[in-house]
MOPAC internal coordinates of N, CA, C and O (Angstrom, degrees):
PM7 1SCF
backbone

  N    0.0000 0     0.00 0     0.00 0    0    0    0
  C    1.4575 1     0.00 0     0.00 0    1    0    0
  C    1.5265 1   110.59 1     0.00 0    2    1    0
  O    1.2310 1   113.52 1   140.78 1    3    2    1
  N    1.6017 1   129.86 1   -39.22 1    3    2    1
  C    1.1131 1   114.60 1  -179.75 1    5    3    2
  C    1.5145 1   108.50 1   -80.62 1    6    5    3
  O    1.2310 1   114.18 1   173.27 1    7    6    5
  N    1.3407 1   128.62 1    -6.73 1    7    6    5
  C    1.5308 1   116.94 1  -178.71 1    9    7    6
  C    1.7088 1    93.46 1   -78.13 1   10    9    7
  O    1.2310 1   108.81 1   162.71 1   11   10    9
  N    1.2454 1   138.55 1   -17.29 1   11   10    9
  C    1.3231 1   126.75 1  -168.79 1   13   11   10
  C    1.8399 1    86.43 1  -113.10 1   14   13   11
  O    1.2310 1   102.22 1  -161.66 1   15   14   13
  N    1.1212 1   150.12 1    18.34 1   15   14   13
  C    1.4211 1   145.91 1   138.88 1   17   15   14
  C    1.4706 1   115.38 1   -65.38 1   18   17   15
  O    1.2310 1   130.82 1   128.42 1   19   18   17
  N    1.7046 1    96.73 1   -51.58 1   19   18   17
  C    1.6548 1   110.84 1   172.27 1   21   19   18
  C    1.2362 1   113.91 1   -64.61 1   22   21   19
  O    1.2310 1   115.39 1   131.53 1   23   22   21
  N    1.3037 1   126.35 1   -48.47 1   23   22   21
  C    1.7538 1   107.22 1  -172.32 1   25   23   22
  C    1.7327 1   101.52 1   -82.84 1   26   25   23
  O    1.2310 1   102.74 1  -158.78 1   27   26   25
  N    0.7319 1   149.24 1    21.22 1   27   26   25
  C    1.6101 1   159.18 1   167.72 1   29   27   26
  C    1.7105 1    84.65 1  -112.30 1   30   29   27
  O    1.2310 1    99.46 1    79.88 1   31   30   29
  N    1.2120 1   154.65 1  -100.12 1   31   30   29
  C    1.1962 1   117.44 1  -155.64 1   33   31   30
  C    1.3570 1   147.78 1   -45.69 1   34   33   31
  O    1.2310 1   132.18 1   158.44 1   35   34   33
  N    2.0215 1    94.09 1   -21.56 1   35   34   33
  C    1.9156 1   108.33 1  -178.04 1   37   35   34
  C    1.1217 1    91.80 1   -82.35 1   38   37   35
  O    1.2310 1   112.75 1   129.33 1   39   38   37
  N    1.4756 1   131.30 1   -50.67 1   39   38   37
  C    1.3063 1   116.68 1   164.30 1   41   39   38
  C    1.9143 1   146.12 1   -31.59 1   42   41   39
  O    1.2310 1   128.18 1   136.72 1   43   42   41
  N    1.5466 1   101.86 1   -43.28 1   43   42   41
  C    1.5921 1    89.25 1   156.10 1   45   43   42
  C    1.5922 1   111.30 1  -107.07 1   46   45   43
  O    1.2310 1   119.82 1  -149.56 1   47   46   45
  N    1.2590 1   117.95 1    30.44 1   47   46   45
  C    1.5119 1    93.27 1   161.24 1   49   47   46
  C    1.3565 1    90.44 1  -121.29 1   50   49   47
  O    1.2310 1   104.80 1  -157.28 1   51   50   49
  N    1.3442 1   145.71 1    22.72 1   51   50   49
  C    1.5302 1   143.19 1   127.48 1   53   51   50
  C    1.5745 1   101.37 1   -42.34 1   54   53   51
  O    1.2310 1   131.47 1   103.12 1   55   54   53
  N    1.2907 1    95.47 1   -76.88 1   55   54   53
  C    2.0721 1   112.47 1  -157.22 1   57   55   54
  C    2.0460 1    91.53 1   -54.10 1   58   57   55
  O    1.2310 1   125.59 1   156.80 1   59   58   57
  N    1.0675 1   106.86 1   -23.20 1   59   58   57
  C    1.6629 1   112.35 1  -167.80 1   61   59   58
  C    1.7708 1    87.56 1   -44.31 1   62   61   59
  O    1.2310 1   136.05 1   107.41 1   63   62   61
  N    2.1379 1    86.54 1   -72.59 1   63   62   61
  C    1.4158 1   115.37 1  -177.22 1   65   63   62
  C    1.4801 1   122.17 1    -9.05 1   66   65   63
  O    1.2310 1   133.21 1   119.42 1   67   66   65
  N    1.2234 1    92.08 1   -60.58 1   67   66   65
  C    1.9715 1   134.87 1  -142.78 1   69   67   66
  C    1.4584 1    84.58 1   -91.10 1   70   69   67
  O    1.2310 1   103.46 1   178.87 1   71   70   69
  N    1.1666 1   148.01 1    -1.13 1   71   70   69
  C    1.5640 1   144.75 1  -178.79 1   73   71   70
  C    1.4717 1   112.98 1   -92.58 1   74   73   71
  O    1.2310 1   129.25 1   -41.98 1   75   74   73
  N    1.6818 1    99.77 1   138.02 1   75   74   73
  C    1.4068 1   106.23 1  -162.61 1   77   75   74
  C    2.2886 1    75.45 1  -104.03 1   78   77   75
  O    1.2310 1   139.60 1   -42.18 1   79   78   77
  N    1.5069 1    79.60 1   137.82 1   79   78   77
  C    1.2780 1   105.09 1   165.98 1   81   79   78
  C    1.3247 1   120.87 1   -39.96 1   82   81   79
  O    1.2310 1   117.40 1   -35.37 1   83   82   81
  N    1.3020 1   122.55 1   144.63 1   83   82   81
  C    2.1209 1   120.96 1  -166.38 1   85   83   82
  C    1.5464 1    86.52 1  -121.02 1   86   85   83
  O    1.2310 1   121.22 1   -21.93 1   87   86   85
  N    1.7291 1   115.27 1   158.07 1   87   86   85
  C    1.0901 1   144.53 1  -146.07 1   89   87   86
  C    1.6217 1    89.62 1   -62.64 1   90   89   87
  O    1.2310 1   116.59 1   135.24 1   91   90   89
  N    1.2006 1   124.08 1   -44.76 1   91   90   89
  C    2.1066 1   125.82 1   178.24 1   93   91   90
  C    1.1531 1   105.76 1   -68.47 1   94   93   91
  O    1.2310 1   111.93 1   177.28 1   95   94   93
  N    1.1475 1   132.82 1    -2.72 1   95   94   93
  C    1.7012 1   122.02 1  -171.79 1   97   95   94
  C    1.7215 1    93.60 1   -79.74 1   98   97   95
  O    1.2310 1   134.39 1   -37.14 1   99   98   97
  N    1.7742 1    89.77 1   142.86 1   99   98   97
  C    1.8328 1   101.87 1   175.32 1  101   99   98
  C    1.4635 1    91.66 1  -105.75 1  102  101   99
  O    1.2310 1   119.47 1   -52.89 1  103  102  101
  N    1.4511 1   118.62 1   127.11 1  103  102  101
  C    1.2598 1   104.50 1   143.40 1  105  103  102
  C    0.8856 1   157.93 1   -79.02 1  106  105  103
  O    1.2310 1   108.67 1   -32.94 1  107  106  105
  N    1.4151 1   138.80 1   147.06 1  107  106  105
  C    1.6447 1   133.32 1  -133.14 1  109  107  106
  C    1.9883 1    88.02 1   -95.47 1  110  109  107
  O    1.2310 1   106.27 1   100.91 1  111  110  109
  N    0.8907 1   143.12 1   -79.09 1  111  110  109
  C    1.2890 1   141.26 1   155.80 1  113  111  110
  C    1.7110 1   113.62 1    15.67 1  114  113  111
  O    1.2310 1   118.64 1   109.43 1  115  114  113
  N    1.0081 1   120.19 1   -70.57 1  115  114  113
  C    1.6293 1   120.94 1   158.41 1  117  115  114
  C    1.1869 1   129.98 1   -78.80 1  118  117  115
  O    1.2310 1   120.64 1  -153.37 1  119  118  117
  N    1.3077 1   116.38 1    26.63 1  119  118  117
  C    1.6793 1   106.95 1   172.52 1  121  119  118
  C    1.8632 1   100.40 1  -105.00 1  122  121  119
  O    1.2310 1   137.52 1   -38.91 1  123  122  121
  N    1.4855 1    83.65 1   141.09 1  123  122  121
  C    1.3260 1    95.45 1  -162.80 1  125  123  122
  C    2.1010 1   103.80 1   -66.10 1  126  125  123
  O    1.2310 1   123.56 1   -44.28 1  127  126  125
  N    1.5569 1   110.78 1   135.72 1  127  126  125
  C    1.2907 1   116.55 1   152.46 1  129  127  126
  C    1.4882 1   117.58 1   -39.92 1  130  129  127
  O    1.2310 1   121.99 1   -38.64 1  131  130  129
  N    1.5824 1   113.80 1   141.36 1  131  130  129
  C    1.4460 1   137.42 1   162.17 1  133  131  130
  C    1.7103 1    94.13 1   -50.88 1  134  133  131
  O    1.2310 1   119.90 1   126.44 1  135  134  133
  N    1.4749 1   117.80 1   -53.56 1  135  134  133
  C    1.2445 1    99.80 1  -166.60 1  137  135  134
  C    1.7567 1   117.62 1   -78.16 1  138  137  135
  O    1.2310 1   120.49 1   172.83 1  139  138  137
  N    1.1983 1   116.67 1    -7.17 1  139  138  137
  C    1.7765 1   113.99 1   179.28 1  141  139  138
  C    1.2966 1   102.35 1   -73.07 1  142  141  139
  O    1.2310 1   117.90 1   152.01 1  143  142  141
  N    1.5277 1   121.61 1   -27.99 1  143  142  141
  C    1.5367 1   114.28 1  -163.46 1  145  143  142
  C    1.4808 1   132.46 1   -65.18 1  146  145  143
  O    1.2310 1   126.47 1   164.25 1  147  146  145
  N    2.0498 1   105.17 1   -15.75 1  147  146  145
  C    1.1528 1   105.52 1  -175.35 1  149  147  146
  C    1.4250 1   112.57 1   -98.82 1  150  149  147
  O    1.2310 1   120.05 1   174.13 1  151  150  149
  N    1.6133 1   117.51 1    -5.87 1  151  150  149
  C    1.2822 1   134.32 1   178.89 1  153  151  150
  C    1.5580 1   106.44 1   -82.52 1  154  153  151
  O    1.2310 1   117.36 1   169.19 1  155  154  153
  N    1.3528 1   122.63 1   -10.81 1  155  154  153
  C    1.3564 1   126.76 1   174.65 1  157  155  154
  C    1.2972 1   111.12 1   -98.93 1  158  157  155
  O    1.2310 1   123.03 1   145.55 1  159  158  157
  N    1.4380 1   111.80 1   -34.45 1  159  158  157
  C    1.1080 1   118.79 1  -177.81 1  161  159  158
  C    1.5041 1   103.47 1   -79.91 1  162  161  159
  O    1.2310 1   109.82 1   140.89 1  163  162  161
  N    0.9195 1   136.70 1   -39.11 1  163  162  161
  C    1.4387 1   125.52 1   169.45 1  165  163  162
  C    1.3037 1   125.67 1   -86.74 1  166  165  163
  O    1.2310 1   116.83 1   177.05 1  167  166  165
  N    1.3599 1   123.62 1    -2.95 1  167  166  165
  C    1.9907 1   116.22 1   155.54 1  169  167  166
  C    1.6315 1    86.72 1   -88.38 1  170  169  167
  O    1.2310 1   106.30 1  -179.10 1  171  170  169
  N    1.3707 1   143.07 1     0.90 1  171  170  169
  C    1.8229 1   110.98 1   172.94 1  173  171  170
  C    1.9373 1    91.05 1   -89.86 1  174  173  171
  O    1.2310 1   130.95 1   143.91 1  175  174  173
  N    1.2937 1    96.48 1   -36.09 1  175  174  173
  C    1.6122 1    81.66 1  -174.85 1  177  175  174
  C    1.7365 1   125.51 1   -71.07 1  178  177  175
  O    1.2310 1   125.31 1   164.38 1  179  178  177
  N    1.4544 1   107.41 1   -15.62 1  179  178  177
  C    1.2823 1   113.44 1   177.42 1  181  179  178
  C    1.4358 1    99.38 1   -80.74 1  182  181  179
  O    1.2310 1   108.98 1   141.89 1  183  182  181
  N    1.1997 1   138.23 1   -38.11 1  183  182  181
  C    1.6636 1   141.79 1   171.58 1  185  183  182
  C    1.3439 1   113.26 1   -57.96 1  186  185  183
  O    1.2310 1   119.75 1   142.82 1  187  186  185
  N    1.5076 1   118.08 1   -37.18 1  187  186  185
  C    1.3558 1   109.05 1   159.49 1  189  187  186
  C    1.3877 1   136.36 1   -53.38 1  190  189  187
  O    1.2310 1   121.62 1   140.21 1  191  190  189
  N    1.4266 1   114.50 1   -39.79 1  191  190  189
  C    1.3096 1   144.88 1  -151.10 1  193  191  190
  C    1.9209 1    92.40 1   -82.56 1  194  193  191
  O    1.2310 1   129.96 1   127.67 1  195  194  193
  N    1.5915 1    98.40 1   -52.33 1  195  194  193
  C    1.6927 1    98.92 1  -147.67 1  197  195  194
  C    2.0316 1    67.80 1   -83.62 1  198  197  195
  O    1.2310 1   100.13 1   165.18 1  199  198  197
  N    0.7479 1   153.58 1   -14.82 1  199  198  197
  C    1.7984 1   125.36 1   170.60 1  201  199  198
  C    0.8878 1   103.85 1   -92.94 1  202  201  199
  O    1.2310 1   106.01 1   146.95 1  203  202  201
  N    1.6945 1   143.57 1   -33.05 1  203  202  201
  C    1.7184 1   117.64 1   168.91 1  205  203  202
  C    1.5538 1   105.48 1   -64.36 1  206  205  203
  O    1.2310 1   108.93 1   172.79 1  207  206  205
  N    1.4091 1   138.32 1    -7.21 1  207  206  205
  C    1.5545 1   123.89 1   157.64 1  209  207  206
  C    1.1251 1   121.17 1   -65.65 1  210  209  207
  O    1.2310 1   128.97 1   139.95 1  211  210  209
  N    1.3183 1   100.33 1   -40.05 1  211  210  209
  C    1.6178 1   112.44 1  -171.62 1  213  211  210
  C    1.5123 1   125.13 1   -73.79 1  214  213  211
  O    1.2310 1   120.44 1   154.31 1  215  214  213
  N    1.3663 1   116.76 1   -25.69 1  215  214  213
  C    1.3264 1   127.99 1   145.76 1  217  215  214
  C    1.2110 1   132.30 1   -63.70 1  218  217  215
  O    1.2310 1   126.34 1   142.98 1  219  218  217
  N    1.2049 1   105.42 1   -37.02 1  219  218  217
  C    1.8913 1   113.43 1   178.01 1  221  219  218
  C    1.5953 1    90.37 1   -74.82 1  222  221  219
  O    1.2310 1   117.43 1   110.53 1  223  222  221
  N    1.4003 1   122.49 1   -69.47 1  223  222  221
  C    1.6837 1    92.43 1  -177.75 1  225  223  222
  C    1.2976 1   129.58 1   -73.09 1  226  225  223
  O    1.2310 1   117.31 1  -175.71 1  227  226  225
  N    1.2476 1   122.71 1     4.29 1  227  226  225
  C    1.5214 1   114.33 1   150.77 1  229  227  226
  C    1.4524 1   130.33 1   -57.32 1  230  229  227
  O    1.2310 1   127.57 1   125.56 1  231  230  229
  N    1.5368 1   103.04 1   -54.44 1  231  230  229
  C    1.4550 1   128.61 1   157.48 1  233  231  230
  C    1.4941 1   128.91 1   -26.16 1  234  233  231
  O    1.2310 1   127.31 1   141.24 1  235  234  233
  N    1.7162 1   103.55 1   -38.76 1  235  234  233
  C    1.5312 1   111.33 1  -154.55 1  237  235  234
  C    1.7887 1    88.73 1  -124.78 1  238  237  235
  O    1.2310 1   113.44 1  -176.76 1  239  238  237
  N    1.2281 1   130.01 1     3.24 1  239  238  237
  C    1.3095 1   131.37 1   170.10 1  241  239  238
  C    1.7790 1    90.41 1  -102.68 1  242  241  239
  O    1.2310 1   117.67 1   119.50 1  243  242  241
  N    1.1156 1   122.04 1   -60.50 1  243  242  241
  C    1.9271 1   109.29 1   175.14 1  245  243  242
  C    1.5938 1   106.12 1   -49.30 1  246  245  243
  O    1.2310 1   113.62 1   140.98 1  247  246  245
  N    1.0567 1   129.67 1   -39.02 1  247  246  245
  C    1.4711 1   108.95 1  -174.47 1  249  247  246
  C    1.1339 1   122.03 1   -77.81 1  250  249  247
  O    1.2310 1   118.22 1   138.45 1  251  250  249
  N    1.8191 1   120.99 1   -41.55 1  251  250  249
  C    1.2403 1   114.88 1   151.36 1  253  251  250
  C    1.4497 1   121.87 1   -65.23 1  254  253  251
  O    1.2310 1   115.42 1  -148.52 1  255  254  253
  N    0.6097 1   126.29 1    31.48 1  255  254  253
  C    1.6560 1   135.32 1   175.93 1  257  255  254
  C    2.1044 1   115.97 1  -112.78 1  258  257  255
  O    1.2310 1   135.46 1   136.80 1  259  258  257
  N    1.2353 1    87.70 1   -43.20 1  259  258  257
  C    1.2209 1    92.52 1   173.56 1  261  259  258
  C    1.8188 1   112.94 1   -89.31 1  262  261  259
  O    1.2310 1   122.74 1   175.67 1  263  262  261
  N    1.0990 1   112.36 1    -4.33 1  263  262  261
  C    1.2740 1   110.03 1  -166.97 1  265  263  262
  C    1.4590 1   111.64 1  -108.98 1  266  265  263
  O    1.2310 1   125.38 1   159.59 1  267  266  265
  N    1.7212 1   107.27 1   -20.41 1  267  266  265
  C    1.5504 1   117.74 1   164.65 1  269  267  266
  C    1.6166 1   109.19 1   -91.97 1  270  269  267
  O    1.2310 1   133.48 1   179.25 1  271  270  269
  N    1.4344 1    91.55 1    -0.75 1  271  270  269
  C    2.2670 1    79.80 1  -174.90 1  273  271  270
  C    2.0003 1   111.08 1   -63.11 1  274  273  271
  O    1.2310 1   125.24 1   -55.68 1  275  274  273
  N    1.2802 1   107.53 1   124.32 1  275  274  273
  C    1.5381 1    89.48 1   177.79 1  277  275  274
  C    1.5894 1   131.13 1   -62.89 1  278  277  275
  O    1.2310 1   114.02 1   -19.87 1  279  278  277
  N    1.2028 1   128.93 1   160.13 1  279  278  277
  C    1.1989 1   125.25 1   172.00 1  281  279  278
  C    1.6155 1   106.04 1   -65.04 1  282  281  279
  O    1.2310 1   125.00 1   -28.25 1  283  282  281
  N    1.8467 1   108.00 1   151.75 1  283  282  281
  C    1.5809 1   105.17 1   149.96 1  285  283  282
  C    0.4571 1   124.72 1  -117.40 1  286  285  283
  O    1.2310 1   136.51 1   -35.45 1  287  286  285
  N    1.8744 1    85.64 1   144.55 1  287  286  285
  C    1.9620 1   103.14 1  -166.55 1  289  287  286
  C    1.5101 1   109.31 1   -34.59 1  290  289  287
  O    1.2310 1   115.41 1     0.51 1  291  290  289
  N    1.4963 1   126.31 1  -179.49 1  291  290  289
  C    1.5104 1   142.91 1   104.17 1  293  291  290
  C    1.5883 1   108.52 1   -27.26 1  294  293  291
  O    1.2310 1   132.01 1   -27.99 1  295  294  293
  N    1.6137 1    94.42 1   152.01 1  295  294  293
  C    1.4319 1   112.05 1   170.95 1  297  295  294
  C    1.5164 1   104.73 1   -62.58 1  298  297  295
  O    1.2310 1   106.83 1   -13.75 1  299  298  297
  N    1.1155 1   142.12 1   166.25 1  299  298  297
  C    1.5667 1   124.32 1   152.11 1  301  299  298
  C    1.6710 1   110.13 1   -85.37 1  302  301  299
  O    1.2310 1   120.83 1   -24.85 1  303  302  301
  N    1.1441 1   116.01 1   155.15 1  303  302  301
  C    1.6259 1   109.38 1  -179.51 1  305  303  302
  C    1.8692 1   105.67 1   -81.99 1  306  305  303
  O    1.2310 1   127.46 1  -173.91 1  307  306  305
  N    0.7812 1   103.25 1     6.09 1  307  306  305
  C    1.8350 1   100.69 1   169.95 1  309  307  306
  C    1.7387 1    89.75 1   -75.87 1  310  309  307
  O    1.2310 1   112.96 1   110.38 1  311  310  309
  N    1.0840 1   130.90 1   -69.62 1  311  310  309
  C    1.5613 1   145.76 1  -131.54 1  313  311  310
  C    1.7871 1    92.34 1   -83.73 1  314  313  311
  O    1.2310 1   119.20 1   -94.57 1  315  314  313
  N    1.0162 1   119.13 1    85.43 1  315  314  313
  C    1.9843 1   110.16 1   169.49 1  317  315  314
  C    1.2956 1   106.02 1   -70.23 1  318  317  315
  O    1.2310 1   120.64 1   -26.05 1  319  318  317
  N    0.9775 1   116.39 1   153.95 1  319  318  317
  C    1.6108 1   122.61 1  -176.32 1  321  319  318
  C    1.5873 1    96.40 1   -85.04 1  322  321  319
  O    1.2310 1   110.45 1   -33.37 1  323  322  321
  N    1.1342 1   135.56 1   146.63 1  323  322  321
  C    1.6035 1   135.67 1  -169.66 1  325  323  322
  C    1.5998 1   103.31 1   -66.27 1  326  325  323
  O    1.2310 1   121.57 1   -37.81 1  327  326  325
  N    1.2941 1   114.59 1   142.19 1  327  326  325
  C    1.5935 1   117.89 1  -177.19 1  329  327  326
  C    1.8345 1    97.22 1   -88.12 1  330  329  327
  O    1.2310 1   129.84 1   -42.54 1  331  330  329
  N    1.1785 1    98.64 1   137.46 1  331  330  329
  C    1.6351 1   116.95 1   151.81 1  333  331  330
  C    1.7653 1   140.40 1   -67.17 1  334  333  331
  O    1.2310 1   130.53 1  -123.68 1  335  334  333
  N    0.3152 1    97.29 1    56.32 1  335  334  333
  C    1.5069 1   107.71 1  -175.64 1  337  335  334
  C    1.6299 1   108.78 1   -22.61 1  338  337  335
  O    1.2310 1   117.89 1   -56.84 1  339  338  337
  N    1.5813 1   121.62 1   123.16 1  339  338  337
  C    1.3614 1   105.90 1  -167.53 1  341  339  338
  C    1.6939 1   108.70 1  -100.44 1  342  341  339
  O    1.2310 1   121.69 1   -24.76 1  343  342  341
  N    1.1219 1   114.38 1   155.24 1  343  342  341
  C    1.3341 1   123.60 1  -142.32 1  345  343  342
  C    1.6187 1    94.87 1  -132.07 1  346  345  343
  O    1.2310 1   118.96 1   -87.06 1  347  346  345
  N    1.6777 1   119.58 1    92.94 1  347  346  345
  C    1.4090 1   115.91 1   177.86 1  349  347  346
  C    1.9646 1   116.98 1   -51.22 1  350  349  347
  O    1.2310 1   141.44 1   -16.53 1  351  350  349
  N    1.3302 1    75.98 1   163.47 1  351  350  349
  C    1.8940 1    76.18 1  -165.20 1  353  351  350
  C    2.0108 1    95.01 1   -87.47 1  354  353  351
  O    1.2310 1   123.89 1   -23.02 1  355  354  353
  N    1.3860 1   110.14 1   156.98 1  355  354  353
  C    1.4391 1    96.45 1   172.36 1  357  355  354
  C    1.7205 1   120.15 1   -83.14 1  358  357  355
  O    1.2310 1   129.31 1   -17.89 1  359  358  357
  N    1.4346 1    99.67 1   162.11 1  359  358  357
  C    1.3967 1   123.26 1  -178.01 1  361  359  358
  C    1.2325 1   115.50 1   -73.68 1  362  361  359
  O    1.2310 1   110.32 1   -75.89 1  363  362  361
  N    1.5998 1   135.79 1   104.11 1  363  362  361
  C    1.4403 1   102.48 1  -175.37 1  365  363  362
  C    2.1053 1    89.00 1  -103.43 1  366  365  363
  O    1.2310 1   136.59 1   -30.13 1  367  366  365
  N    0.9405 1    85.47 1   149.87 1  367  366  365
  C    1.7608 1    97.30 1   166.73 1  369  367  366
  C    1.0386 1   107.47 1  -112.96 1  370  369  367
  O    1.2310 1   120.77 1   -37.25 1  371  370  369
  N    1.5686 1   116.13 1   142.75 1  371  370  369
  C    1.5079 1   140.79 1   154.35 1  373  371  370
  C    1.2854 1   134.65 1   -78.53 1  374  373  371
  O    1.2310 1   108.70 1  -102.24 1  375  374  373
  N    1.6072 1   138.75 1    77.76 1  375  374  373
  C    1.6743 1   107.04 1  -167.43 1  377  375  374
  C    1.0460 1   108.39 1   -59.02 1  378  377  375
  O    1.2310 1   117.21 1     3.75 1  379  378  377
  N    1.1485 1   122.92 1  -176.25 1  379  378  377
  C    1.7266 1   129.20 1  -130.66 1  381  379  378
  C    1.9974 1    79.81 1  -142.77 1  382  381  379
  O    1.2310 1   120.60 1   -69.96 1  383  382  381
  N    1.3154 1   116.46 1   110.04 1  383  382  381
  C    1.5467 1   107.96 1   178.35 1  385  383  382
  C    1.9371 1   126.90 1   -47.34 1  386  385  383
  O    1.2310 1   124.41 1   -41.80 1  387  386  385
  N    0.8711 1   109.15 1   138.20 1  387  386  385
  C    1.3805 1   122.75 1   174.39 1  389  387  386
  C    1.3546 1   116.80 1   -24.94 1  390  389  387
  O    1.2310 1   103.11 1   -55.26 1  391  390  389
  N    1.2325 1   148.63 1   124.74 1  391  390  389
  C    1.6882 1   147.02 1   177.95 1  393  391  390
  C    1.2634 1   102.94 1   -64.37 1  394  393  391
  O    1.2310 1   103.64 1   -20.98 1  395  394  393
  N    1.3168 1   147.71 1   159.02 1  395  394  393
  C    1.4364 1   149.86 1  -126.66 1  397  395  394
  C    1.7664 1    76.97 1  -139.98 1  398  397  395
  O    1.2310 1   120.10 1   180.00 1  399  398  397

């Protein structure tokens, strides 16, 4: 009885072998290394870093920016701004239909 226990166990851990992977299987081949994770993890954190700079000096070049912009002058009263000349609108007329 145990020689027919044994060939029933080499037997399904043959067919085990011999099994094509089912739609949930992860393959072991693409799972990412312990060691890639900190090299990813540190170009996302360096990408973080260089755009929270890049905002803060955006931020701090608009504020000094608005705060050094000069005022404008007044016109000077020598300089009139050129006059417009006003320009009536046209007339349209209607004749008035014929009396019956």
């Amino acid at each position: 009885m145990s020689y027919i226990l044994e060939a029933l166990r080499k037997a399904d851990a043959q067919r085990e072998r011999s099994r094509l992977p089912g739609l949930q299987a992860q393959p072991h081949s693409a799972a990412v290394s312990a060691a890639d994770r900190p090299a990813t993890r540190t170009a996302g954190m360096a990408a973080v870093v260089v755009l929270a700079i890049g905002l803060g000096g955006l931020a701090a070049w608009q504020w000094t920016r608005d705060d050094a912009a000069p005022t404008a002058a007044p016109p000077s009263p020598v300089e009139a701004p050129p006059a417009v000349a006003a320009v009536p609108a046209p007339q349209l007329t209607v004749p008035e239909p014929p009396a019956p």
